[in-house]
N, C-alpha and C positions, 0 to 999 in steps of 0.2 A: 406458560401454563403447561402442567402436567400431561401427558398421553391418559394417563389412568383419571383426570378432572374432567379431561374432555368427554370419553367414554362414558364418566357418570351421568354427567351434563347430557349427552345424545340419548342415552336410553332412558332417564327421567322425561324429555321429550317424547322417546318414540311407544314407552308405556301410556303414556296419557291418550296418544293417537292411537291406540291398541283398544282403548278401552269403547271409542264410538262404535268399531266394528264388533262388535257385540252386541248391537240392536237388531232388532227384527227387520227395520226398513231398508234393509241396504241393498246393495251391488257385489258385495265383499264380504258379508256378516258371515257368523260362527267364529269360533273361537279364536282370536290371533296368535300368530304362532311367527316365532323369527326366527331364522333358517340365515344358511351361509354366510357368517360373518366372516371375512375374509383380509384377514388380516389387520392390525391397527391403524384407528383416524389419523390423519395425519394432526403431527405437534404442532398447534398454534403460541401466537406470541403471548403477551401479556395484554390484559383485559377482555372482554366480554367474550363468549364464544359466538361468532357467525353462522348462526341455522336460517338457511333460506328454504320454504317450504311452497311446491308447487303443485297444484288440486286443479281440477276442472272447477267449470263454474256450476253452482249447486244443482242437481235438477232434479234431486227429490232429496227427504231426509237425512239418508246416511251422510254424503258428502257434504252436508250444510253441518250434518254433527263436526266429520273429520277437520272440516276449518275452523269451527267454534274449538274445538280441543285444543286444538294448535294451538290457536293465536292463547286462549288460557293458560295452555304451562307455556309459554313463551314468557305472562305475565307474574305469572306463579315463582318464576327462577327470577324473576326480577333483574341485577344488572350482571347477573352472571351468562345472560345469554341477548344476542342483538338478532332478534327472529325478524324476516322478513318471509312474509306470508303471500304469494299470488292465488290470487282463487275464481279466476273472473274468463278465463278460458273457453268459449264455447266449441272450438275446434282443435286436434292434434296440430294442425301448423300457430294457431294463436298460441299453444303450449309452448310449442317448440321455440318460438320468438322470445316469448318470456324467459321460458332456460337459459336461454340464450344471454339477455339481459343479468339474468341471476348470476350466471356464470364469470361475465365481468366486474360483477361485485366481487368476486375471490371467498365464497364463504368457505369457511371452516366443513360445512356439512352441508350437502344439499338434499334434500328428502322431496324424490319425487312421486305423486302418484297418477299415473298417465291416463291419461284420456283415450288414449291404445296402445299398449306396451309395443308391439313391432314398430310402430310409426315415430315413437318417441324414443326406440333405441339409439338411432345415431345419434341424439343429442347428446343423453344421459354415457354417453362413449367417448363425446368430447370432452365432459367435465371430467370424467373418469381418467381419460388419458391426460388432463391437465393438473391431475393430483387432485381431485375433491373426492374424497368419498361420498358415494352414491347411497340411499338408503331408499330403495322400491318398494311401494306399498301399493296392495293390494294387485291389481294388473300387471302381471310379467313383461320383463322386456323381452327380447327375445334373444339377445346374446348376453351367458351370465357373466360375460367379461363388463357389461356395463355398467355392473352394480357389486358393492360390497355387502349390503346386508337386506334380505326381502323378508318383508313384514306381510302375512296373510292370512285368510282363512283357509280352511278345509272344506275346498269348493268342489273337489269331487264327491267327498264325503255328505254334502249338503245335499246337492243331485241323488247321490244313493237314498238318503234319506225321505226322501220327496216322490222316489222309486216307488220304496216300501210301506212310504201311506197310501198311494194308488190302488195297492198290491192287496192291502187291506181291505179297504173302501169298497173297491170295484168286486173282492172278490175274484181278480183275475181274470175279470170278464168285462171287455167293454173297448170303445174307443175313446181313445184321447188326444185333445189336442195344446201342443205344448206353445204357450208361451215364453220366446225365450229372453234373456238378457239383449247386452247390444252385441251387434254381429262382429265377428273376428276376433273379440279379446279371449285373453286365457280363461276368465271367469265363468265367460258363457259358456265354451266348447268344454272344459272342466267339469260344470253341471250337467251340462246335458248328458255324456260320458257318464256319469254317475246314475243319473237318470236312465237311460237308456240298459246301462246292465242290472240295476235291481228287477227292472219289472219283468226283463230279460228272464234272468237268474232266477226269480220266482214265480214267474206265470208261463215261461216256457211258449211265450205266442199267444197267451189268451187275453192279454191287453194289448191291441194296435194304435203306434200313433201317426194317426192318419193323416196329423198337417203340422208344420212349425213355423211361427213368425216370430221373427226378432223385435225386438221394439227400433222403435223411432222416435227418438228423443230431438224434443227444442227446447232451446235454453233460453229462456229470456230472464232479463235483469232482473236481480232484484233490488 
């Protein structure tokens, strides 16, 4: 199979996953955008291509989307692609175990999107350094040696934006209290950061936030 088959083959996948994070309900939403593709998939043999794809397990909408997506153009490319799909993760070390497993399948592409990108970087470093191109979505790993190509939104941009309806709203005047994302990953501290200099930027101290709680997420089955 071609380098340039595979390629078409990856990003016909990774568009379709692009497209859930565009909803409103997410963790990751605004616009997706791919950044640092780094050099080319490596050449597979002949027949089907190998996309292994690993998600946390669903715990609100968005990410119930990003695995409905999947597994569809998984279905969509029919025998030109052999997708295997994990989605059942409730914690970074149940991820990392699954990688893990992934990894011994030998796929062609593995497309991960972590449960917290620092935690899951040594793993997505092992596949990496065994010759699988890496494809991160949405949540950063923390070394960009671990990954070939990151799939995301404009999550500082979305915090800014979140800033300056405040900024509006309050009129510049008030307290507020920020609910955040889950604590440590790139998406939260990204938002906030955005957050925090629009109101900044624009009210100059006339809107204080007086308190911030991360969420606390439980996963149960579905």
């Amino acid at each position: 199979m071609s380098v340039k088959r595979l390629v078409l083959l990856l990003f016909a996948l990774l568009a379709l996953l692009g497209v859930a994070a565009c909803g409103d309900d997410d963790d990751g939403g605004g616009e997706s955008v791919l950044t640092e593709e780094k050099g080319s998939p490596a050449q597979g043999g002949e027949g089907p291509v190998k996309v292994a794809f690993s998600t946390p397990a669903a715990d609100h909408g968005w990410l119930k989307a990003i695995s409905d997506n999947a597994k569809q153009a998984g279905e969509d490319l029919g025998e030109e692609v052999d997708l295997t799909v994990n989605d059942s993760a409730a914690s970074s070390a149940e991820q990392a175990d699954q990688i893990e497993t992934l990894i011994q399948g030998k796929p062609d592409v593995l497309v991960i999107l972590p449960f917290e990108g620092e935690a899951l970087t040594p793993v997505a470093q092992k596949a990496t350094d065994a010759g699988i191109p890496v494809v991160n979505v949405d949540r950063e790993f923390s070394t960009p040696g671990a990954f070939r190509t990151w799939i995301g939104g404009d999550n500082y941009g979305i915090g800014y934006q979140a800033g300056n309806y405040f900024a509006d709203e309050l009129k510049c005047k008030g307290n507020v209290v920020e609910i955040q994302g889950i604590a440590g990953i790139s998406v939260t501290e990204l938002r906030t950061e955005g957050f925090n200099d629009a109101i900044e930027q624009r009210c100059k101290g006339g809107i204080k936030v007086v308190a911030r709680q991360d969420l606390v997420l439980t996963v149960e089955p579905m």
